[in-house]
C-alpha positions as semicolon CSV with decimal commas, in nm:
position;residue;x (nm);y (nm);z (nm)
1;X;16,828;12,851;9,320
2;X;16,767;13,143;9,523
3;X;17,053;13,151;9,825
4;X;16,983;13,333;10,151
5;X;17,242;13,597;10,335
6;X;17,292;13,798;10,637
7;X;17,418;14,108;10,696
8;X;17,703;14,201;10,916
9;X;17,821;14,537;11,003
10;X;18,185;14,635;11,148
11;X;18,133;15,004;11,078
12;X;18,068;15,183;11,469
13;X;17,936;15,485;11,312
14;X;17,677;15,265;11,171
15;X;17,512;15,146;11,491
16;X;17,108;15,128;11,485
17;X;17,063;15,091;11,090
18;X;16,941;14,827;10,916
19;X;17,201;14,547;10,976
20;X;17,158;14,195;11,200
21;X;17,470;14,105;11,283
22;X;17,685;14,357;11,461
23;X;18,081;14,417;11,558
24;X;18,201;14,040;11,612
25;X;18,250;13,899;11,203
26;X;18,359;13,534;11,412
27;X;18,076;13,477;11,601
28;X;17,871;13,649;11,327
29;X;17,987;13,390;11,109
30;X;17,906;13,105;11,371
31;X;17,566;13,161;11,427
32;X;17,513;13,268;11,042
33;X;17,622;12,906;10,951
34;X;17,448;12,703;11,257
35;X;17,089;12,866;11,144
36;X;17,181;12,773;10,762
37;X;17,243;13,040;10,597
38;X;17,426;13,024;10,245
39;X;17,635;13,352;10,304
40;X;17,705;13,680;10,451
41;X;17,732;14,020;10,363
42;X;17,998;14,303;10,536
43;X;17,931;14,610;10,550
44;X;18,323;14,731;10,699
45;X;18,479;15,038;10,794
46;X;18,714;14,983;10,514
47;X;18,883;14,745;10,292
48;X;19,227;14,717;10,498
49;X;19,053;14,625;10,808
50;X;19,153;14,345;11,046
51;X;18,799;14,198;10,942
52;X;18,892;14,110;10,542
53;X;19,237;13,955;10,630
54;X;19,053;13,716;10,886
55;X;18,748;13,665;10,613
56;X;18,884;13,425;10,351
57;X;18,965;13,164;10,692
58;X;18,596;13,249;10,873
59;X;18,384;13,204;10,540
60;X;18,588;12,791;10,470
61;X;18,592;12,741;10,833
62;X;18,154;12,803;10,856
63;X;18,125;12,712;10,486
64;X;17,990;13,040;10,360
65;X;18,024;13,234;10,105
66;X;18,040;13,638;10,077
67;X;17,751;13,715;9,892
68;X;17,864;14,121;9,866
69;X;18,013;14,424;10,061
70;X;17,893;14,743;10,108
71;X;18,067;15,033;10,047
72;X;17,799;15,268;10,297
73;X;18,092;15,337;10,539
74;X;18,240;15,535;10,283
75;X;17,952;15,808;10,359
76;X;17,872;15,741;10,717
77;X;18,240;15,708;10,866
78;X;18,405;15,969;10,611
79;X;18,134;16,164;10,441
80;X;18,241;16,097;10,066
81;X;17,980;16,087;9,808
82;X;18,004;15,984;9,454
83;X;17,813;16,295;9,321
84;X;17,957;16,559;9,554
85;X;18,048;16,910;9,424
86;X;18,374;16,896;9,495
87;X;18,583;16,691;9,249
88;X;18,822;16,603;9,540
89;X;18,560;16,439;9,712
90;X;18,375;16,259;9,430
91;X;18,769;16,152;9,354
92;X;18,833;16,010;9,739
93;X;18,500;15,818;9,752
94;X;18,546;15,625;9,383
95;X;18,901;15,515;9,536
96;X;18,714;15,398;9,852
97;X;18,448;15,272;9,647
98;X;18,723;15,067;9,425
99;X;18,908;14,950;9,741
100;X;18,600;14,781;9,867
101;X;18,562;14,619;9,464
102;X;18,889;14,509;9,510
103;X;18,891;14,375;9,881
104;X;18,524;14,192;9,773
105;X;18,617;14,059;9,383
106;X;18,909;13,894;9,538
107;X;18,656;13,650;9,726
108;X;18,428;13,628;9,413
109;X;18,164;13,883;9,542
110;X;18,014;14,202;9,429
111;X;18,039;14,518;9,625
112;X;17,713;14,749;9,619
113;X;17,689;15,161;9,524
114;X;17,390;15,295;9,746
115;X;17,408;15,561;10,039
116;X;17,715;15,683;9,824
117;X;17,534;15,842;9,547
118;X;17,500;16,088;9,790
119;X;17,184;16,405;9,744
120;X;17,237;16,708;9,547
121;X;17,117;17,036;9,703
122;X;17,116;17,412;9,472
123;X;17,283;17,531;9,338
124;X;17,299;17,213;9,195
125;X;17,072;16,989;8,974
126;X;16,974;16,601;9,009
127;X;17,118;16,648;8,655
128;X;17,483;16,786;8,792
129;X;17,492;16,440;9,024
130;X;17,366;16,186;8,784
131;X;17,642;16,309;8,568
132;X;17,890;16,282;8,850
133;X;17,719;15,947;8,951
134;X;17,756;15,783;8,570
135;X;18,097;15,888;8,566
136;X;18,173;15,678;8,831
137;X;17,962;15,403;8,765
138;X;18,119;15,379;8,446
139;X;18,414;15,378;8,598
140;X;18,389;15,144;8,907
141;X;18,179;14,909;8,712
142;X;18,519;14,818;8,474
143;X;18,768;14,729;8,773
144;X;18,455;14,514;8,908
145;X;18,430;14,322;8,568
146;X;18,818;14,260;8,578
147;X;18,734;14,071;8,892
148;X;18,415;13,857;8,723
149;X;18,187;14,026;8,908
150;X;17,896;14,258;8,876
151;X;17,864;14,630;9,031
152;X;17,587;14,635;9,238
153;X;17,417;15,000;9,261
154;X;17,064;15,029;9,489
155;X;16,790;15,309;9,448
156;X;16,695;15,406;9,803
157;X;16,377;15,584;9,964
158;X;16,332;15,937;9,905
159;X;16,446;16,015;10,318
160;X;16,823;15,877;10,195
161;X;16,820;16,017;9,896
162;X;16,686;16,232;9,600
163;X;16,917;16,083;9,326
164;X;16,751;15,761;9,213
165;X;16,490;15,681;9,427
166;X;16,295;15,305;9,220
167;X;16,376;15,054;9,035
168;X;16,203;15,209;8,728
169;X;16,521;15,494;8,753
170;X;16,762;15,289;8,836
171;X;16,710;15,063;8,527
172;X;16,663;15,403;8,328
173;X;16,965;15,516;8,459
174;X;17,201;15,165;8,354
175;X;16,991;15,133;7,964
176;X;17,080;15,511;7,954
177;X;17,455;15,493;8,037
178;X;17,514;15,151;7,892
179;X;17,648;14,990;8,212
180;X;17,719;14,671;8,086
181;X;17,818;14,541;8,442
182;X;17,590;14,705;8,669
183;X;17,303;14,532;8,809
184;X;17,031;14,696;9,049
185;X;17,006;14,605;9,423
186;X;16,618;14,576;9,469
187;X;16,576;14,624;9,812
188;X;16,234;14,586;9,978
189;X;16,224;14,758;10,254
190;X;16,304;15,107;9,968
191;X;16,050;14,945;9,738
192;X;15,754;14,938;10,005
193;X;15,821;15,335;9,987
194;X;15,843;15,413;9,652
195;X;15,709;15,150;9,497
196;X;15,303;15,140;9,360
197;X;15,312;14,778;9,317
198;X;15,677;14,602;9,466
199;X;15,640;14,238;9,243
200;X;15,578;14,438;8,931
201;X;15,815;14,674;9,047
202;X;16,091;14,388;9,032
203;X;15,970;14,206;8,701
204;X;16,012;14,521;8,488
205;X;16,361;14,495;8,524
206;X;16,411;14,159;8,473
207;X;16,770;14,061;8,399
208;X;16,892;14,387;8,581
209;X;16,813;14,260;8,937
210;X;17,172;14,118;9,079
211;X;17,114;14,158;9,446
212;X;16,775;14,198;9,647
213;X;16,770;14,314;10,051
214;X;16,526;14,078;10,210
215;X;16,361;14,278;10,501
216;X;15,997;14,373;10,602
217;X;15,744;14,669;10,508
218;X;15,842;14,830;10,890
219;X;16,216;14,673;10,789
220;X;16,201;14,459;11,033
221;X;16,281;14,090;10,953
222;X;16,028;13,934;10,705
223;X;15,747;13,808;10,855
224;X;15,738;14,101;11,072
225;X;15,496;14,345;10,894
226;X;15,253;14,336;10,574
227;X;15,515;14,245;10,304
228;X;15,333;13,973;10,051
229;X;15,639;13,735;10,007
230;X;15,461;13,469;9,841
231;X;15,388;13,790;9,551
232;X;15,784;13,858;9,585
233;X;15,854;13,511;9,552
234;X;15,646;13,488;9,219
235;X;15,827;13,811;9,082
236;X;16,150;13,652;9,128
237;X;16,058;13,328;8,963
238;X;15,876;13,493;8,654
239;X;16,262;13,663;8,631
240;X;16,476;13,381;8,659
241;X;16,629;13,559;8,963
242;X;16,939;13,302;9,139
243;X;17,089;13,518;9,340
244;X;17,064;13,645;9,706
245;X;16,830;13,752;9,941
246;X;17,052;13,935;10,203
247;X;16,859;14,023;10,528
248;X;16,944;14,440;10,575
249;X;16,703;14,441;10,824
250;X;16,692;14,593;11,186
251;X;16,797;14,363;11,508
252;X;16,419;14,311;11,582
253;X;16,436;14,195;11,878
254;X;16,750;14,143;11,914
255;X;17,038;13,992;11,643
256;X;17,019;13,631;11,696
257;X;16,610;13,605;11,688
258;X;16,638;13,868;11,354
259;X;16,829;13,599;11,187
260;X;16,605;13,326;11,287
261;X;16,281;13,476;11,226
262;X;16,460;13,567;10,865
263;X;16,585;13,217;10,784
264;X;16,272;13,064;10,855
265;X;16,083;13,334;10,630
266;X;16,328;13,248;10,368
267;X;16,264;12,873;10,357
268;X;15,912;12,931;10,379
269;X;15,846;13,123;10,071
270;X;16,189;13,099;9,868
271;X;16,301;12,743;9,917
């Protein structure tokens, strides 16, 4: 069965992107678990934070689950990339990377690989950083398997990033490297962008697709723009998908109707 999530994000630096929650993870939590939600996902500043030692106690106290982490704050709070020129770099943001695996497998949950694939500029090829970037995938994905999780990684629109932009390269990309562990993050809101056709877009992978960001066409919650859920809801079906549909959506209007207008899209055409 297909569990629902919302996202919360500790991370300052972060403020007006995509995330519902913001700042307080215990009254996150609260109102997470009074509008039904199955689980959340943290996007945090870092793996040491105040935030992860309260976690464990907030998720039994509301009776959620973490359904992943990100690891964004590693680029937007200390600018490391995992394709970066500069092997100290590309060195700094796989140990963030793995401290975030770490923090996350501990609780059972996967952490996700997206705005740190970073963009390659010249000299420089897409080829140079999708070397760098299977290097590290290779290598990430191992200490997330000794936890019994999967690594999530997520293609994003070609304004993020001009590394793997769909679903059809990010599935190239795992078949190519045989990443045994890895699983794709399909995230809608990327998928309305780059996408011709977003349900076929998410059957061709099939057994690849471990995580899936529930938001809107405009990436607002879902419901508010031209998204066809009841098509998305078929593609996940036909797949045999079971796993979450995390709302990385903006506050539209504000955080607390976001997550309402999101869990009531969710039991409409998922449940």
């Amino acid at each position: 069965m297909i569990k629902s999530a919302v996202t919360i994000s500790l991370v300052p630096e972060a403020r007006g992107g995509p995330f519902v929650f913001w700042d307080d993870l215990e009254v996150s939590c609260r109102k997470a678990a009074a509008l039904g939600f199955d689980g959340i996902e943290v996007f945090a500043p870092h793996a040491n934070s105040i935030a992860w030692k309260n976690l464990p106690r907030l998720l039994a106290d509301h009776g959620l689950k973490l359904a992943a982490a990100g690891t964004g704050a590693g680029w937007v709070k200390h600018k490391l990339t995992l394709t970066s020129p500069d092997p100290s770099v590309r060195s700094a943001a796989r140990d963030f990377v793995r401290s975030i695996i770490d923090a996350a497998g501990e609780l059972g949950a996967p952490a996700i690989i997206g705005s740190m694939q970073g963009r390659w500029s010249e000299p420089f090829t897409v080829d140079d950083a999708l070397s760098h970037l299977q290097e590290a995938l290779r290598e990430l994905e191992a200490v997330a398997r000794a936890h019994g999780v999967p690594l999530l990684f997520e293609p994003l629109n070609r304004y993020e990033t001009n590394v793997v932009n769909s679903i059809a390269m990010g599935t190239g990309m795992i078949l190519a490297s045989e990443l045994t562990n890895t699983r794709l993050l399909a995230d809608l809101f990327h998928m309305n962008i780059e996408e011709a056709d977003v349900p076929d877009a998410l059957r061709t992978p099939g057994r690849h697709v471990g995580h899936v960001h529930f938001a809107d066409s405009n990436r607002r919650p879902a419901g508010c723009g031209h998204t066809d859920f009841s098509a998305v809801a078929a593609a996940l079906r036909d797949i045999g998908y079971d796993g979450y549909l995390s709302a990385e959506c903006l506050p539209y209007p504000e955080s607390g109707e976001a997550a309402r207008l999101t869990i009531e899209s969710f039991r409409t055409f998922f449940r």
